[in-house]
C-alpha positions in Angstrom: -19.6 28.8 7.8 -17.2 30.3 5.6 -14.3 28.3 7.3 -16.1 25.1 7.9 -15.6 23.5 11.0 -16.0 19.5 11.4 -16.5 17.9 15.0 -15.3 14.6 15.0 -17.1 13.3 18.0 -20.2 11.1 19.7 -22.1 14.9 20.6 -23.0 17.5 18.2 -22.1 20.9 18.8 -24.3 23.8 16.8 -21.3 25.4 15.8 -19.5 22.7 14.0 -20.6 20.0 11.5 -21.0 17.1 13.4 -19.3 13.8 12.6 -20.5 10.5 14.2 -17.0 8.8 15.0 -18.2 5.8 16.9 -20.7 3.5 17.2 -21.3 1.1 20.3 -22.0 -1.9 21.5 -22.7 -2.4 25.1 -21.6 -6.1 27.2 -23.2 -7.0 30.4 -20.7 -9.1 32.3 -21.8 -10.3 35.5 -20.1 -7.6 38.1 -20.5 -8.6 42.0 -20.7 -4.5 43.0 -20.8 -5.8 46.6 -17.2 -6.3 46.3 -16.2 -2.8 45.5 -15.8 0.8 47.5 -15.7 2.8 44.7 -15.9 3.1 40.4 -14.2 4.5 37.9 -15.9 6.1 35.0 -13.8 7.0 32.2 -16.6 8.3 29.8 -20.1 8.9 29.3 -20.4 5.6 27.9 -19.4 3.6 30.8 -21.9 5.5 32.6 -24.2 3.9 29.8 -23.5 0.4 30.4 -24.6 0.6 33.7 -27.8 1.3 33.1 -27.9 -1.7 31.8 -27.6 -3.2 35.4 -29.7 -3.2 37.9 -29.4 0.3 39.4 -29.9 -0.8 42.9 -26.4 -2.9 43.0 -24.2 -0.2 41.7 -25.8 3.0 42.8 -24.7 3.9 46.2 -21.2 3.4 45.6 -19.1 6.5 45.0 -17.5 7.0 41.2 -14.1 8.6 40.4 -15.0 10.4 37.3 -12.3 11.7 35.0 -14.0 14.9 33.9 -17.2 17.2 34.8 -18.8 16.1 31.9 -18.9 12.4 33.2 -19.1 13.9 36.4 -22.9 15.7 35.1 -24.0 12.8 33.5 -23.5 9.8 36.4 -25.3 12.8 38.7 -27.6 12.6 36.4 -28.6 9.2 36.2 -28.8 9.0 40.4 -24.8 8.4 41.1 -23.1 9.7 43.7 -19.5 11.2 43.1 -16.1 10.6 44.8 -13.9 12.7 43.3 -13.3 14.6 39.3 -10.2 14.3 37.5 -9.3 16.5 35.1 -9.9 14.9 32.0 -6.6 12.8 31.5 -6.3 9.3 33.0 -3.0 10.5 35.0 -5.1 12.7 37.0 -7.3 9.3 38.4 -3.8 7.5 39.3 -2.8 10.3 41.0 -6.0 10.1 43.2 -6.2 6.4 43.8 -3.1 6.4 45.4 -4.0 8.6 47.9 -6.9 5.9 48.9 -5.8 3.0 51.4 -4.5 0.2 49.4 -7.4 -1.8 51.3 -9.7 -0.3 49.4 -11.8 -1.5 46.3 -11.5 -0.1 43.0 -13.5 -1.2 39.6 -13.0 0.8 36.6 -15.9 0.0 33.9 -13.7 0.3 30.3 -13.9 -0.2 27.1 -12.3 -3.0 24.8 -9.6 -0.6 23.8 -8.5 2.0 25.9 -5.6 4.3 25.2 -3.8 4.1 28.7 -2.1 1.7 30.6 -5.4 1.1 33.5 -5.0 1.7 37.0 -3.9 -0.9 38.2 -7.4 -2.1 39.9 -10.1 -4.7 38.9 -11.2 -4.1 35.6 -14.2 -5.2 33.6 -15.2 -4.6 29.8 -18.6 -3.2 29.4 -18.7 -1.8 26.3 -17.0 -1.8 22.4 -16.3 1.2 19.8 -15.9 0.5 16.2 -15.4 3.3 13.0 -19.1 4.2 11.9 -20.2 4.6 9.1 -20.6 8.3 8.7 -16.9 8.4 9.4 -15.7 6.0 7.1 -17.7 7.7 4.4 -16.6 11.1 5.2 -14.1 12.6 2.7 -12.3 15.4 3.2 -12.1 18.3 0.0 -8.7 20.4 0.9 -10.1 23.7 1.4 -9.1 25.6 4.3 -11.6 24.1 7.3 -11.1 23.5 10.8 -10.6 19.2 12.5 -11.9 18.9 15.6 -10.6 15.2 17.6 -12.2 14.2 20.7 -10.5 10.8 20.8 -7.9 8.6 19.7 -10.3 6.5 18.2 -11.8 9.6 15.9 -8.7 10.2 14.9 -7.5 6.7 14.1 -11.0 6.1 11.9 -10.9 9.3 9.9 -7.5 8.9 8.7 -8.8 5.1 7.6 -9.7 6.7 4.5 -8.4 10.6 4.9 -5.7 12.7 5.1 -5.1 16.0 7.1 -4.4 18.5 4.2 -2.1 21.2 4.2 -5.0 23.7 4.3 -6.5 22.0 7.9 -6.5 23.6 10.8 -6.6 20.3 13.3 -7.8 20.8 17.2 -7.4 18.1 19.9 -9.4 17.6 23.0 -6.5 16.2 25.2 -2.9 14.8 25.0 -4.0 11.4 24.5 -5.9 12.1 21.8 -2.7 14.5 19.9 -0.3 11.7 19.9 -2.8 9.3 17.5 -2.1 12.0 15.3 0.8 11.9 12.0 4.3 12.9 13.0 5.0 15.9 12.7 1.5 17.2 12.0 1.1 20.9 14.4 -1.9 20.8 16.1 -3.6 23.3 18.8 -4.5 21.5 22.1 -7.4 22.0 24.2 -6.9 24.1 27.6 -9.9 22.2 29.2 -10.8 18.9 28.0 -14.3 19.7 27.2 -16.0 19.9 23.5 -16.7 23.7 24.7 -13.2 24.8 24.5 -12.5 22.9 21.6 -15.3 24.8 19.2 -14.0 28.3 21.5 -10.1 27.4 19.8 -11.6 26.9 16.5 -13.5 29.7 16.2 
């Protein structure tokens, strides 16, 4: 690649150089899934720690998924899906309120999240920290190409980079863009998908 092209993110892409951002680390707190009418699945890795449960107790209940890619992956795995936002935690608020208020809502987070919540039950069910092959990474300032997927990718590269002059930075969202320096341009992803992010870039 004459241009190179990082991808700062948990999945690879064969068009970029992939950066591991994150590692995890999964919790199992005790979740009565009798309780609840529906999930909320914010990211592939929520959809990780449950497969740490037994599958039998959370299976049958309908997720909200905030975008197809979660959406693929829980259908994967068995789950059955109640709606897809579209990749932007607004878009789930704007569905649960259209739900009766009687009805039962757990959203399966992480420590740190970069919204507010929804308002519903909530339970922590797994961590991200920096990893290593971020915190590593330096940066040379030739002319290349930033991908984000996340606040958190964002927030760990610039632990020990900056965005040169010469970068060409990509986001995959609106969250993510606003964990970046003021005043830095940026060009924002139409679809909030890894896909489109790579099609900007190149």
């Amino acid at each position: 690649m004459n241009n190179k092209i990082f991808l700062f993110s948990a999945t690879s892409h064969p068009d970029a150089i992939h950066i591991n951002s994150l590692d995890f680390e999964f919790f199992q707190p005790k979740i009565d899934f009798s309780q609840y009418d529906y999930l909320i699945l914010t990211s592939k890795k929520a959809v990780d720690a449950l497969l740490f449960y037994e599958k039998e107790k959370y299976i049958h209940i309908p997720a909200l998924c905030i975008s197809k890619f979660t959406q693929e992956y829980y259908e994967s795995k068995g789950g059955k899906v109640l709606e897809v936002g579209g990749g932007i935690g607004s878009d789930l608020k704007e569905i649960i309120v259209q739900y009766p208020k009687e009805k039962k809502w757990l959203y399966l987070r992480a420590k740190e999240i970069a919204g507010d919540g929804f308002g519903v039950d909530e339970t922590i069910v797994y961590e991200s920290r920096c990893s290593k092959e971020i915190l590593d990474f330096r940066l040379s300032n030739e002319a290349c190409t930033l991908i984000f997927t996340s606040p958190s990718s964002i927030k760990c590269f610039l632990t020990h980079n900056l965005i040169h002059e010469n970068a060409k930075v990509v986001v995959i969202g609106k969250t993510t863009a606003k964990q970046l320096p003021k005043n830095q341009t940026y060009l924002l992803a139409k679809k909030s998908s890894i896909e489109e992010c790579i099609r900007i870039a190149l």
